[in-house]
C-alpha positions, 0 to 999 in steps of 0.5 A: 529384672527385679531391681527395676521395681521401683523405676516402674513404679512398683512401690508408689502402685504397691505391685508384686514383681515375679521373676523367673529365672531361666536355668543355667541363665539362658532360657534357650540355647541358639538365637531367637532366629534360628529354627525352632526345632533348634531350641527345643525342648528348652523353648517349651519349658520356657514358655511353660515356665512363664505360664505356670508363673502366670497360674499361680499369679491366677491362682492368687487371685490376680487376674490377667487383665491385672498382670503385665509381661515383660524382660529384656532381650532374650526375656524380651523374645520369651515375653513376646512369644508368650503373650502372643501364644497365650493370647488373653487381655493382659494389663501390659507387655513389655520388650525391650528388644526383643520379637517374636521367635523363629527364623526370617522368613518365617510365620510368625503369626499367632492366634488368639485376641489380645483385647486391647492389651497395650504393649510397650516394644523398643530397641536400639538399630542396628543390634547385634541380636534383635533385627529392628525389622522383628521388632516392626514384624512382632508389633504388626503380628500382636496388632493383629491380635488387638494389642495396642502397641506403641514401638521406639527405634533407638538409632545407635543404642547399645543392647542395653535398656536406657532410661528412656526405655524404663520410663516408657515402661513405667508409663505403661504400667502406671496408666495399666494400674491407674 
């Protein structure tokens, strides 16, 4: 994530990129899908590990407002979740491919309001992890929650970001810090 500071225009808006990193390099062990219960206790560590980032960016002196959430796939499933369970007016989310977390069928509905916050949400359909139909349910649960969400379906796309992708992000994150 870190090597995407300067495509999202991190250098000409003079931002700070952090980026936590999941242990063993995965941040829950099963599919976003499956059962909560399944991912936990390493579901909760994640999302805590997400807020304390997010306190110690508070604690700076960096308000919410000015923080923008986002990674990609399984990144993308932990910066949905957190945002919509730490709902606040965020400067921006983004997901590439990736929805909110739990099994089809589901609730998946958070409390809380988002105050406009624009998200930025895409991915490729089919894939082979993220369902496009998530990605539809999780933007209807944060629009919902007053976020402002703008979502791009990629027929055929591999799991991947493409450029396309990484320019729509860096649009939000510019209009977020204009």
């Amino acid at each position: 994530m870190l090597t995407l500071h300067r495509a999202l225009g991190g250098d000409k808006l003079k931002l700070a990129f952090l980026a936590p990193q999941a242990a063993g390099s995965t941040w829950y062990p099963n599919s976003f899908l499956a059962e909560r219960e399944s991912n936990e206790p390493w579901l909760s560590s994640a999302l805590a590990k997400v807020q304390s980032v997010v306190e110690l960016a508070v604690a700076a002196g960096v308000a919410r407002e000015r923080i923008v959430v986002g990674g990609f796939s399984q990144g993308a499933c932990l910066a949905t979740e957190f945002v919509a369970t730490y709902a606040a007016r965020y400067a921006g989310m983004i997901a590439w491919t990736g929805g909110l977390i739990g099994p089809p069928g589901s609730n998946l509905s958070h409390a809380g309001d988002l105050a406009g916050t624009p998200v930025f949400q895409s991915s490729g359909d089919p894939d082979p992890h993220v369902p496009w139909l998530r990605v539809e349910e999780s933007g209807r649960v944060l629009t919902a929650m007053r976020a402002r969400v703008t979502s791009r379906r990629y027929p055929g796309k591999p799991h991947s970001v493409s450029a396309e992708e990484v320019e729509l992000a860096r649009e939000l994150v510019e209009n977020a810090f204009a």
